[in-house]
N, C-alpha and C positions, 0 to 999 in steps of 0.2 A: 616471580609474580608479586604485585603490588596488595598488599593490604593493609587494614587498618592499624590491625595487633603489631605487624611488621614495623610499619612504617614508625608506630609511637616507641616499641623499645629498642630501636634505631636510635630514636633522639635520646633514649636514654640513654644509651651507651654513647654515644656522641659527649655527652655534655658532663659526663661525670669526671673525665680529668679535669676541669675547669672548676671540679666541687671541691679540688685541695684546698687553693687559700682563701675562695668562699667562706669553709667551717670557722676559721680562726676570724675572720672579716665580721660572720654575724654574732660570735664570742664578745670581740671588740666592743662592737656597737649595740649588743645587751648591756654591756658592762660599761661604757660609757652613759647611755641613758640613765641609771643610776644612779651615777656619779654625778651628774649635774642635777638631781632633783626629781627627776622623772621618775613616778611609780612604777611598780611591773605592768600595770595593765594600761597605763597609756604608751611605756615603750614597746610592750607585745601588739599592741593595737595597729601603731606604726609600720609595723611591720607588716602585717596583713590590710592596713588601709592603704600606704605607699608601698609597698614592696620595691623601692629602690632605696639600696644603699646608700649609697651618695646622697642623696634628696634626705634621706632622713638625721643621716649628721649633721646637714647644711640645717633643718629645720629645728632640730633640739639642743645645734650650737646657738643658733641664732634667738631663741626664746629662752634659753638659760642666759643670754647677753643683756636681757631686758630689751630687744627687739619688739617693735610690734608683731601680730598675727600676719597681715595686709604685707610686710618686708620679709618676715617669715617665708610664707607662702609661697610670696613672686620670685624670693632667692630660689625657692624649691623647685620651682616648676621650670624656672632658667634651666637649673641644672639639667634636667630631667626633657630638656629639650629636644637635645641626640632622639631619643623617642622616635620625634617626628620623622628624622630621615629614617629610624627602620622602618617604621610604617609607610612609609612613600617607596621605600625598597621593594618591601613585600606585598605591596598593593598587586606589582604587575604577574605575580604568583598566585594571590588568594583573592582576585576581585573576581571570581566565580562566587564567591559563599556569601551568605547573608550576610545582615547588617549584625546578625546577633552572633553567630560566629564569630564575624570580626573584633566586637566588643568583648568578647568571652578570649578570643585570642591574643586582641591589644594589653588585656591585664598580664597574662604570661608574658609578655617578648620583653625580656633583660637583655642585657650585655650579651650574658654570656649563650643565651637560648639565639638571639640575633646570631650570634658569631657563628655558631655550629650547623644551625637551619638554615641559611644562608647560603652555606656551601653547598649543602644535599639538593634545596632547592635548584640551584644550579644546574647540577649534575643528574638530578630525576625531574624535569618540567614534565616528562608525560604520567608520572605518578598523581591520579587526580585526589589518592587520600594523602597527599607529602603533607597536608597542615597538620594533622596527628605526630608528625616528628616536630614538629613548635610544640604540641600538646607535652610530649615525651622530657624534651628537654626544658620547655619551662617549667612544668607541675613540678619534677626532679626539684628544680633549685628552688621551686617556691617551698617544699616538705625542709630541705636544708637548711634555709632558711628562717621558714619559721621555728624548728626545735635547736638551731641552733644560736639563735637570739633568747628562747627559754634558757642556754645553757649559762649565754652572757646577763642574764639578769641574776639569776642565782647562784652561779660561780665563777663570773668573771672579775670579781672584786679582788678574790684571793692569789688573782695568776699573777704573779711576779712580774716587776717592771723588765728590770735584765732579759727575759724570754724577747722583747723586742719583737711583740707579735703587731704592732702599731703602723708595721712596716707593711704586713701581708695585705693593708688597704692598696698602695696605689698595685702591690705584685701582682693585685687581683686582673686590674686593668692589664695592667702589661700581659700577664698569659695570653689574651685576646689576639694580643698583635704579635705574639711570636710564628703563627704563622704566615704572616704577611710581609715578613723579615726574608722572603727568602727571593722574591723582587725588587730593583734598582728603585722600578718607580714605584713601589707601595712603601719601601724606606724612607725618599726623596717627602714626598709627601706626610709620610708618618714623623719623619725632623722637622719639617714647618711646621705643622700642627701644633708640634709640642712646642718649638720655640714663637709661635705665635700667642700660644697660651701662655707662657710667662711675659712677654712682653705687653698683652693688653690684662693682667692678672689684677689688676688696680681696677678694670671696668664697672660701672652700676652694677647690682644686681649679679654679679658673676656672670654678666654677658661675654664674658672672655670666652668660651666655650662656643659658641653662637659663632661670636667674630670669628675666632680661629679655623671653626668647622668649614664655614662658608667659603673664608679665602683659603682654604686647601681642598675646596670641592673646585676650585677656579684652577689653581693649578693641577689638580689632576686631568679635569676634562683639556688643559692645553695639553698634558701630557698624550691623552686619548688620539685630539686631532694630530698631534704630531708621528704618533705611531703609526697611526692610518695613510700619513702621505707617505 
């Protein structure tokens, strides 16, 4: 039987292996805010104003650079683009709920809360409380998140270069797709992406991410039709 309580510590348990290299990720990026200049409480702020990773190193490399706000920003919000397709994902799940739900819901969906809810949604469509498993697993990383950026303002200075925790950024990413490594065509498409992203890595604005997305949304859907004949 479907319920609320269920369905959210569902998402919690769902989303907590993805909170390994998470910890060390918001470490980093406490601890780099710091280090370029950044107060505690405009990089704590960051974090609970953007709560994307990505978006917020993109935005306090680029203002530590002497960037404007206006180059800042639209680098940021490039990045932070992916966004849009989880929300175009998840519309055909949660276009029952209001508009305030949805807003209260778009501030939670990360990386990592998309990856996990995604698949439940899937697999429970007749579950009409499944948006409380987005509730479960994004509140999760947004608490990790946030205490674990306190942990990188105030003792991320002292963590040793050699530890090589610089790395656990993109590992972060990668966790996502290790499940989707175990089909031909989520592979096929998961290596053009990525060799699409270095090859337009020069683009404005970090549209690399945009371009790459799009033309691997194109060969997937051929992949689709091909499947189906």
């Amino acid at each position: 039987m479907y319920t609320k309580k269920n369905s959210f510590l569902i998402g919690v348990s769902d989303v907590l292996p993805l909170m390994i290299p998470v910890v060390p990720f918001g470490i980093i990026f406490g601890a780099i805010g710091i280090e370029l200049g950044f107060g505690p409480y405009i990089t704590f702020a960051t974090s609970i104003i953007i709560f994307s990773g990505a978006s917020q190193i993109v935005i306090i490399q680029l203002l530590s650079a002497g960037a404007s706000s206006i180059v800042a920003i639209t680098s940021s919000s490039v990045v932070s683009t992916r966004h849009l397709l989880y929300g175009a994902v998840f519309n055909q799940y949660l276009n029952h709920l209001s508009i305030y739900w949805k807003l209260g819901l778009s501030y939670l969906l990360t990386d990592q809360a998309f990856a996990v809810s995604n698949e439940y949604f899937k697999e429970n469509t007749e579950n009409k409380f499944k948006h409380y498993h987005l509730i479960g697993s994004g509140l999760t990383l947004w608490l990790i998140w946030q205490f674990t950026t306190l942990i990188g303002i105030y003792l991320g200075s002292i963590v040793p270069d050699e530890l090589g925790l610089t790395f656990t950024i993109p590992l972060t990413f990668l966790a996502l797709l290790v499940n989707y490594f175990r089909k031909i065509d989520h592979l096929i498409v998961i290596v053009i992406s990525g060799l699409l992203s270095i090859l337009f890595y020069d683009a404005p604005f970090k549209s690399y991410i945009i371009i790459s997305s799009i033309f691997s949304l194109l060969v997937a859907s051929i992949f689709i039709r091909f499947k189906k004949k």
